[in-house]
FIGUDREN-70876 format. One record per atom (N, C-alpha, C): residue number from 1; residue in one letter; x, y, z. Coordinates in nm, 4 decimals, padded with zeros to 6 digits, always signed. Atoms other than C-alpha are relative to their C-alpha. Last residue first. Layout:
BEGIN
[NUM 'a' [X Y Z]];
...
***
This chain:
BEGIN
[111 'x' [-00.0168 -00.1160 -00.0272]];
[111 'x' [+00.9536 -00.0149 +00.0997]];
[111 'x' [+00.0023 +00.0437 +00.1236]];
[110 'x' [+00.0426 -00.0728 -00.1225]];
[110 'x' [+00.8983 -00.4054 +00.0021]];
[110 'x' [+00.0650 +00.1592 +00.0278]];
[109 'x' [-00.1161 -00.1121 +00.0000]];
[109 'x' [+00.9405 -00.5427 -00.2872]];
[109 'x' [-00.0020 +00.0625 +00.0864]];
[108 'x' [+00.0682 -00.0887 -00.0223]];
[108 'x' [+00.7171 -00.9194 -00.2443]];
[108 'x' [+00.1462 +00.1530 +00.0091]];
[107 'x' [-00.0864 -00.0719 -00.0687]];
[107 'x' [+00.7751 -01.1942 -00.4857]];
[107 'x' [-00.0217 +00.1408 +00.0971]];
[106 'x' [-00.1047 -00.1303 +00.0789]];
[106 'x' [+00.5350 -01.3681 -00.5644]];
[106 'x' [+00.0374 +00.0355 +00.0845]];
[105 'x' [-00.1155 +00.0484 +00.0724]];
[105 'x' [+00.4078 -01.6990 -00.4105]];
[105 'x' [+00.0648 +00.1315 -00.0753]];
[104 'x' [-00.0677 +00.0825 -00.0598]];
[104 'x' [+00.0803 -01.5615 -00.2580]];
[104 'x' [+00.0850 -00.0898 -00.1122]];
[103 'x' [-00.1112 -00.0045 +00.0577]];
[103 'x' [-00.0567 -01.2999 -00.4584]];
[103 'x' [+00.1235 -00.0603 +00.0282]];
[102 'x' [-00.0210 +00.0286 +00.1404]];
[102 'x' [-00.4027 -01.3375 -00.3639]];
[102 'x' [+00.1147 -00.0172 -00.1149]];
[101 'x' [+00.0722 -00.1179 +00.1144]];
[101 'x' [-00.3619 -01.3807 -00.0287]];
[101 'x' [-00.0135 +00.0031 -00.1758]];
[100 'x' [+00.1747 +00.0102 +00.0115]];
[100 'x' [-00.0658 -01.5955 +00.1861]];
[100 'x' [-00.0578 +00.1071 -00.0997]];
[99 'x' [+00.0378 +00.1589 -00.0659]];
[99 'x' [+00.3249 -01.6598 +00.1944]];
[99 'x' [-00.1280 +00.0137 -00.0443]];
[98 'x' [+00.1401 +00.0183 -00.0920]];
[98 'x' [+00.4319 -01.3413 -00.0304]];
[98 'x' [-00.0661 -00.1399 +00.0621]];
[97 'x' [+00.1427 +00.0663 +00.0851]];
[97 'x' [+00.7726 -01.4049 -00.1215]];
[97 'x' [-00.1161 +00.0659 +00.0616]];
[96 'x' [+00.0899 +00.1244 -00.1052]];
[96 'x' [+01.1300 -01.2163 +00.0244]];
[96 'x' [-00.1420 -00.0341 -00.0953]];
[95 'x' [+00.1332 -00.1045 -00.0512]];
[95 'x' [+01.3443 -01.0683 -00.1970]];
[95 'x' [-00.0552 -00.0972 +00.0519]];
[94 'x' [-00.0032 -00.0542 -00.1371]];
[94 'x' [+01.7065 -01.1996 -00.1799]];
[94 'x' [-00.1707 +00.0513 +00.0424]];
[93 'x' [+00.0036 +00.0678 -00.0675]];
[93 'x' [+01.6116 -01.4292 -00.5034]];
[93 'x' [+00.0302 +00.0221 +00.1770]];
[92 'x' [+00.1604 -00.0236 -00.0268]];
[92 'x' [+01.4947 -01.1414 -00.7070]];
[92 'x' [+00.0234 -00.1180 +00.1369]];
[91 'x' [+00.0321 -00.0997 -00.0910]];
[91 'x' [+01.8780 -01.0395 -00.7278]];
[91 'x' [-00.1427 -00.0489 +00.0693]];
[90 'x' [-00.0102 +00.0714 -00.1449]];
[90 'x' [+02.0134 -01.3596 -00.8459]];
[90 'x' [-00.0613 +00.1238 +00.0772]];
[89 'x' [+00.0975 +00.1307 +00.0044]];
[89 'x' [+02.1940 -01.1908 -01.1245]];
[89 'x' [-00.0028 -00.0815 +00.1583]];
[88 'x' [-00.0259 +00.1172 -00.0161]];
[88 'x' [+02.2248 -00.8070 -00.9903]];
[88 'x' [-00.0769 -00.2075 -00.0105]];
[87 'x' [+00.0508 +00.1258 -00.0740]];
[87 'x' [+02.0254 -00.5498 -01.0727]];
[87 'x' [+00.1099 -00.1299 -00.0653]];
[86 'x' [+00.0162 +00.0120 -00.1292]];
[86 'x' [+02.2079 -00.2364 -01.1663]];
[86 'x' [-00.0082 -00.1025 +00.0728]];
[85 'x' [-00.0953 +00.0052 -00.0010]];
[85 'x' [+02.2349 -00.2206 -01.5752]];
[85 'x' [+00.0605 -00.0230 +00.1757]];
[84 'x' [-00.0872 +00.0602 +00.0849]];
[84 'x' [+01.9469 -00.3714 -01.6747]];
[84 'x' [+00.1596 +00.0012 +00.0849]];
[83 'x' [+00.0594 +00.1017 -00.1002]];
[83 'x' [+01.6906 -00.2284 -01.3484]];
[83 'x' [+00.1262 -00.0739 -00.1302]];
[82 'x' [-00.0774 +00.0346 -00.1443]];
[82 'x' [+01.8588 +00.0783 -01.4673]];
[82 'x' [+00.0062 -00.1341 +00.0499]];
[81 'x' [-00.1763 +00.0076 -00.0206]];
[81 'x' [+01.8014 +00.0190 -01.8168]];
[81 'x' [+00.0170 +00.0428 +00.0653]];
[80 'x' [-00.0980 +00.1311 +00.1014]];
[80 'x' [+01.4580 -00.0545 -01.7631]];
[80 'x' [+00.1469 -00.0458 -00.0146]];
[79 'x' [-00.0095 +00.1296 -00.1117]];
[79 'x' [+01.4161 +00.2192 -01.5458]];
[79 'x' [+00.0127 -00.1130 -00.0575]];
[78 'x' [-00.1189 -00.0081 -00.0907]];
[78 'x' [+01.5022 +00.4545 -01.8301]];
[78 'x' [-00.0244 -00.0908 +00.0627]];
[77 'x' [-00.1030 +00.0472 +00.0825]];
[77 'x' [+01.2649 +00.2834 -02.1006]];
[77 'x' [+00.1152 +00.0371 +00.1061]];
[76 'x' [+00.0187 +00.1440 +00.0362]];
[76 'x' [+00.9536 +00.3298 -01.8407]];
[76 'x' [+00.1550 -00.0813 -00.0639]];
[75 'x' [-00.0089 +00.0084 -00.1284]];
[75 'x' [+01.0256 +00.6978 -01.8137]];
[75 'x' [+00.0543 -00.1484 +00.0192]];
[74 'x' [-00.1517 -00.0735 -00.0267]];
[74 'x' [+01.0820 +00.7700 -02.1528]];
[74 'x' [+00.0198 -00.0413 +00.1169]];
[73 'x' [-00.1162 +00.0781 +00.0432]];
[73 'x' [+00.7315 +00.6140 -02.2375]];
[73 'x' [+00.1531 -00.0342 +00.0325]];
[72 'x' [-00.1035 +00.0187 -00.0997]];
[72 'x' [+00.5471 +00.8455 -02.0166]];
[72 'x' [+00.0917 -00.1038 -00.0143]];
[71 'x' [-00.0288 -00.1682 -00.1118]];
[71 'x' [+00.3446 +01.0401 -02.2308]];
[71 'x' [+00.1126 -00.0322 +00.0448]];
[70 'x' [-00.0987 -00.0530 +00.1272]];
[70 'x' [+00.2842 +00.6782 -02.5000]];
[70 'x' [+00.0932 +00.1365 +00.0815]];
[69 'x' [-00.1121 +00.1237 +00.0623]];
[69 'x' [+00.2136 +00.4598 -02.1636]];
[69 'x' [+00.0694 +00.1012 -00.0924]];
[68 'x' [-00.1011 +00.0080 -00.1175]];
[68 'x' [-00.0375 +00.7268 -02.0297]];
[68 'x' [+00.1540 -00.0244 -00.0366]];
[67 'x' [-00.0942 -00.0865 +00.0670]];
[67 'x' [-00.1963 +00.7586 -02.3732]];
[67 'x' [+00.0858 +00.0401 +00.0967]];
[66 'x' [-00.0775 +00.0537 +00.1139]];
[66 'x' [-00.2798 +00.3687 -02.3517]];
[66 'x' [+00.0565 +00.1706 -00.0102]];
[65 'x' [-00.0985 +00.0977 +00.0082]];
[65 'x' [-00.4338 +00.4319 -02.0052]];
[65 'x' [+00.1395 -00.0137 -00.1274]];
[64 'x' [-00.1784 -00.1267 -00.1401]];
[64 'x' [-00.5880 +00.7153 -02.0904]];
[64 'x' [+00.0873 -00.0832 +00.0131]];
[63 'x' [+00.0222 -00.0265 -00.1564]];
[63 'x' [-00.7604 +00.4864 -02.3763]];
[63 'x' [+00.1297 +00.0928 +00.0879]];
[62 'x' [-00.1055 +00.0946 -00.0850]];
[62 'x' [-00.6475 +00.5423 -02.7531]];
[62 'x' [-00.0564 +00.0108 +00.1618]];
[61 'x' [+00.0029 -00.0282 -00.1944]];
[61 'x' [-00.8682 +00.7195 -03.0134]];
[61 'x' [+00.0630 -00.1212 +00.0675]];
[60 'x' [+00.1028 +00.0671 -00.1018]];
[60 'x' [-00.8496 +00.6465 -03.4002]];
[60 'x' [+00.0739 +00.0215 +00.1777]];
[59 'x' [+00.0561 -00.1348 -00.0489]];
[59 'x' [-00.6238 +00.9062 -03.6302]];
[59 'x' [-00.1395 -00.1047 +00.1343]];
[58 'x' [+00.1346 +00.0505 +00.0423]];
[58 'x' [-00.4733 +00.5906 -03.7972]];
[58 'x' [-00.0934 +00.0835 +00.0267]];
[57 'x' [-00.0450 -00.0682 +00.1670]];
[57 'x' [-00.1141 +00.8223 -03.6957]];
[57 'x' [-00.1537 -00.0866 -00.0605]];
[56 'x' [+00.0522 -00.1476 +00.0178]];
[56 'x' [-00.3077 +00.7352 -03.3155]];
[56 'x' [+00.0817 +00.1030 -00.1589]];
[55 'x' [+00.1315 +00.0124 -00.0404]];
[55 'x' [-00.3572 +00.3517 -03.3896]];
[55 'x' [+00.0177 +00.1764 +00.0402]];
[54 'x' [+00.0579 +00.0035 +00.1071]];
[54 'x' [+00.0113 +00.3681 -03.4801]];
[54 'x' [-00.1753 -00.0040 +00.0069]];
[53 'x' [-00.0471 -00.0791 +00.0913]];
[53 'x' [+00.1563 +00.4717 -03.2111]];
[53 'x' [-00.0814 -00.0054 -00.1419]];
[52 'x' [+00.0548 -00.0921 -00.0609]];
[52 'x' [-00.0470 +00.2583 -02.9713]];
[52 'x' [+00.0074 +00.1068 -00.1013]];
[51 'x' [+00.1537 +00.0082 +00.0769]];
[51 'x' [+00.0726 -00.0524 -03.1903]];
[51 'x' [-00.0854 +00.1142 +00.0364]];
[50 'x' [+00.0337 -00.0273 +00.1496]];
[50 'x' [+00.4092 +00.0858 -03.1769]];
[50 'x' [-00.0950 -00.0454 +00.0242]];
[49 'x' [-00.0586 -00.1639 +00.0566]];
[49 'x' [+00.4372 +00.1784 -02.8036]];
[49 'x' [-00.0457 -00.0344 -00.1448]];
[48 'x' [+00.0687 -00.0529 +00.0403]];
[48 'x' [+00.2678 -00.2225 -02.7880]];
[48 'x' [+00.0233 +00.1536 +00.0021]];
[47 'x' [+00.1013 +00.0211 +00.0679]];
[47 'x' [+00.5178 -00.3686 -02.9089]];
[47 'x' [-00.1095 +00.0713 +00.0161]];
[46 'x' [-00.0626 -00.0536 +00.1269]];
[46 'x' [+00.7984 -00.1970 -02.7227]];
[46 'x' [-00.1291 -00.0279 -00.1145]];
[45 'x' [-00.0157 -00.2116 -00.0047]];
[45 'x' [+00.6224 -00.2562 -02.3982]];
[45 'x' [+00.0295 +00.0476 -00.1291]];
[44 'x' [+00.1806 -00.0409 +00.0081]];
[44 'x' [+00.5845 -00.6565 -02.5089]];
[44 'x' [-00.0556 +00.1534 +00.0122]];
[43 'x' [+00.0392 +00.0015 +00.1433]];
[43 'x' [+00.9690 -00.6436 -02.5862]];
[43 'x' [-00.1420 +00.0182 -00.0210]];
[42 'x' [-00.1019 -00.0505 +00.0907]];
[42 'x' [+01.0726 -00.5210 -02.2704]];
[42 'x' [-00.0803 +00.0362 -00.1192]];
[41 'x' [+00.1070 -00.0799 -00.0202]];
[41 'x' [+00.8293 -00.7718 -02.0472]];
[41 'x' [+00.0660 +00.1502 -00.0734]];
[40 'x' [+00.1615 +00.0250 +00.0784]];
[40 'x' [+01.0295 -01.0178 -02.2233]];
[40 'x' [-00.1099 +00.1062 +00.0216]];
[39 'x' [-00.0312 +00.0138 +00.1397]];
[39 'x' [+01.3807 -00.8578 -02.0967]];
[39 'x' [-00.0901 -00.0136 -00.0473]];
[38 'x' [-00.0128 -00.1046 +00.0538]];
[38 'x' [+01.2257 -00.7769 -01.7551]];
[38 'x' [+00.0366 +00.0235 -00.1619]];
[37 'x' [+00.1877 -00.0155 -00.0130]];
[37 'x' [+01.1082 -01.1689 -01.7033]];
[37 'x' [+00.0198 +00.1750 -00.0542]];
[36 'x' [+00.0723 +00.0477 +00.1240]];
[36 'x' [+01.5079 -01.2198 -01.8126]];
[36 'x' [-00.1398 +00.0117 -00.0390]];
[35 'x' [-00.0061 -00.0321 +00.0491]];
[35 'x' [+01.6114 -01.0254 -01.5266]];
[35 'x' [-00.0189 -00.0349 -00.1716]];
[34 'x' [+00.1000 -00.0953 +00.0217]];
[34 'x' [+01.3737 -01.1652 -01.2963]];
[34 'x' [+00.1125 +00.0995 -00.1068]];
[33 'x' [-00.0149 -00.0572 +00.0812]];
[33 'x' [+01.4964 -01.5125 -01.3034]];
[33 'x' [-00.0625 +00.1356 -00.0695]];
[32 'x' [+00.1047 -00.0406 +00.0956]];
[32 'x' [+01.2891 -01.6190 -01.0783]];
[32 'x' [+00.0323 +00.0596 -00.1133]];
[31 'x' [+00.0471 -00.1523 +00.0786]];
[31 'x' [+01.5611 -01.7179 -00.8177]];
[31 'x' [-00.0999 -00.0144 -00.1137]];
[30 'x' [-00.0948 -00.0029 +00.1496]];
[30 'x' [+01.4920 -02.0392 -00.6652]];
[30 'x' [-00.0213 +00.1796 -00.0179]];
[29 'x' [+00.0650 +00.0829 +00.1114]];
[29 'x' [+01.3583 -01.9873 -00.3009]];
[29 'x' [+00.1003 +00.0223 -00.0931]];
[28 'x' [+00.0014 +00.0078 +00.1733]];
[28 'x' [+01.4484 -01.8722 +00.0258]];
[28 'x' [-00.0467 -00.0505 -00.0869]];
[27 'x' [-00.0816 +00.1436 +00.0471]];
[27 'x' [+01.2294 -01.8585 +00.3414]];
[27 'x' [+00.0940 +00.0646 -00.1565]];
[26 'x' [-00.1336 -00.0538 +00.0012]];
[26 'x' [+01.1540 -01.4560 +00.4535]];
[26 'x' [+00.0509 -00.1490 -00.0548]];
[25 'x' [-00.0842 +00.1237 -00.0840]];
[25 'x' [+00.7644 -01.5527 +00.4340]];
[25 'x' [+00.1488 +00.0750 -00.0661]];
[24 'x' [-00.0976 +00.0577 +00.0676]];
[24 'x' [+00.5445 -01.2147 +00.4069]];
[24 'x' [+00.1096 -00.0988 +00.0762]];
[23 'x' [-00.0835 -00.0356 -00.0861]];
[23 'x' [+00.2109 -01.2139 +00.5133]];
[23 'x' [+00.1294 -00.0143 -00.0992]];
[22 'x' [-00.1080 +00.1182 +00.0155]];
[22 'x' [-00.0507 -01.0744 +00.2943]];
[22 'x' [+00.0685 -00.0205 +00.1153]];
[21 'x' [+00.0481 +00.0976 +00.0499]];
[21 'x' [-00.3972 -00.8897 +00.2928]];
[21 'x' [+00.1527 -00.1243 -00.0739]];
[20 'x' [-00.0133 +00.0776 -00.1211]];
[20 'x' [-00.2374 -00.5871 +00.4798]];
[20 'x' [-00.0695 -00.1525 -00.0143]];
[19 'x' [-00.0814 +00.0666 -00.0859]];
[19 'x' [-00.0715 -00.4937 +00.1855]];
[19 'x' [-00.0733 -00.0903 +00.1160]];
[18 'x' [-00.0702 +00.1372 -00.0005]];
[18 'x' [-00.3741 -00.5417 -00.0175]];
[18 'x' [+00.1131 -00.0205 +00.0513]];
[17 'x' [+00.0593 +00.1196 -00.0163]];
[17 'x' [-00.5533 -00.2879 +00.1988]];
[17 'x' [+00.0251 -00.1006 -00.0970]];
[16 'x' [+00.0127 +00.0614 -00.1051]];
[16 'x' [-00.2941 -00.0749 +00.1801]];
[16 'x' [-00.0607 -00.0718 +00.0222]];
[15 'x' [-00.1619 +00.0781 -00.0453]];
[15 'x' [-00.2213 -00.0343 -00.1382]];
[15 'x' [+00.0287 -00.0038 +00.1041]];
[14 'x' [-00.0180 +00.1060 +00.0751]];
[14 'x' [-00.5723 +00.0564 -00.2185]];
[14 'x' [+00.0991 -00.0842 +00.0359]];
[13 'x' [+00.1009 +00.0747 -00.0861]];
[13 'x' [-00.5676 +00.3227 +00.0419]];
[13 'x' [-00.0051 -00.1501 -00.0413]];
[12 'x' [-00.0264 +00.0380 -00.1528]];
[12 'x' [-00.3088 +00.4809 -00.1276]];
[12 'x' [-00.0308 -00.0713 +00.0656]];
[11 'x' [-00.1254 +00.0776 +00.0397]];
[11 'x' [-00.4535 +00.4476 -00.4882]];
[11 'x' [+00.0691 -00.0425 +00.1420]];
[10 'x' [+00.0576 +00.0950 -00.0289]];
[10 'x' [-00.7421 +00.6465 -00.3159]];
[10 'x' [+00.1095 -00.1489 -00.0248]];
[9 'x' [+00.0459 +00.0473 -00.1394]];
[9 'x' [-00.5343 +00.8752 -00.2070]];
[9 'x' [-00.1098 -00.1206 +00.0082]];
[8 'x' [-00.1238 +00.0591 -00.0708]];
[8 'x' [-00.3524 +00.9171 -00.5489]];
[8 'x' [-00.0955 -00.0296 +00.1357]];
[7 'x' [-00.0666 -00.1014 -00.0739]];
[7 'x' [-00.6966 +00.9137 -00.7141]];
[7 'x' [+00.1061 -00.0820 +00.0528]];
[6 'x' [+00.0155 -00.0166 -00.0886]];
[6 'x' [-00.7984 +00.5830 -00.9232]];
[6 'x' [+00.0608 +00.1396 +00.0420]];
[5 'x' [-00.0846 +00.0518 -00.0726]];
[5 'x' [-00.9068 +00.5749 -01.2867]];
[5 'x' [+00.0062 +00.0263 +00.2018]];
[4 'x' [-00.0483 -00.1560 -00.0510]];
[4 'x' [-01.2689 +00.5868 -01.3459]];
[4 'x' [+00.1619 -00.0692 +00.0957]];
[3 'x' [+00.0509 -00.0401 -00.1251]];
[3 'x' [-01.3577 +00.2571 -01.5837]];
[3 'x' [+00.1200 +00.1607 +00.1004]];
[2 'x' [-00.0550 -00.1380 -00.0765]];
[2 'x' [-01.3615 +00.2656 -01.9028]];
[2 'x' [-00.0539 +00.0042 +00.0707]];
[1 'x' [-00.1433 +00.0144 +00.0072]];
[1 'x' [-01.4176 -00.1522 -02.0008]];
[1 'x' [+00.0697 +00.1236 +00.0532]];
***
């Protein structure tokens, strides 16, 4: 289950070879209601901060991962309420999809 996280350059590399493992279609679609998918994905963050939290006042060990999340909590909760107070309803629906690959039908953010 601990496996070796990734380096930034390898992370890099990573995210290139599943970019180039899509195309993206520019068609529209329904919006996705992505500020309501942020609201739920919200409350599941919040849940587990406390179950993390509490599993280290239990004095039991937490994966990097999990002490990532507790470090950089603050971070997470700002962009939240940016992506709250910023994103427009209907926003996800300007983004373009992924047509093909493993992630074909999501949305793609492009940079």
């Amino acid at each position: 289950m601990r496996s070796e996280l990734f380096s930034a350059d390898q992370m890099e590399q990573h995210g290139k070879k599943l970019a180039s493992s899509h195309t993206v279609s520019i068609q529209r679609t329904p919006d996705q209601h992505l500020l309501a998918r942020l609201a739920e994905n919200e409350v599941y963050l919040f849940e587990v901060h406390k179950l993390l939290t509490e599993t280290i006042k239990a004095n039991h060990q937490i994966t990097p991962a999990g002490e990532w999340l507790l470090d950089n909590f603050y971070l997470i909760e700002e962009q939240i309420r940016t992506g709250k107070r910023h994103l427009p309803k209907g926003y996800s629906r300007e983004l373009p999809r992924l047509f093909n690959g493993p992630s074909k039908g999501l949305r793609a953010f492009m940079i």
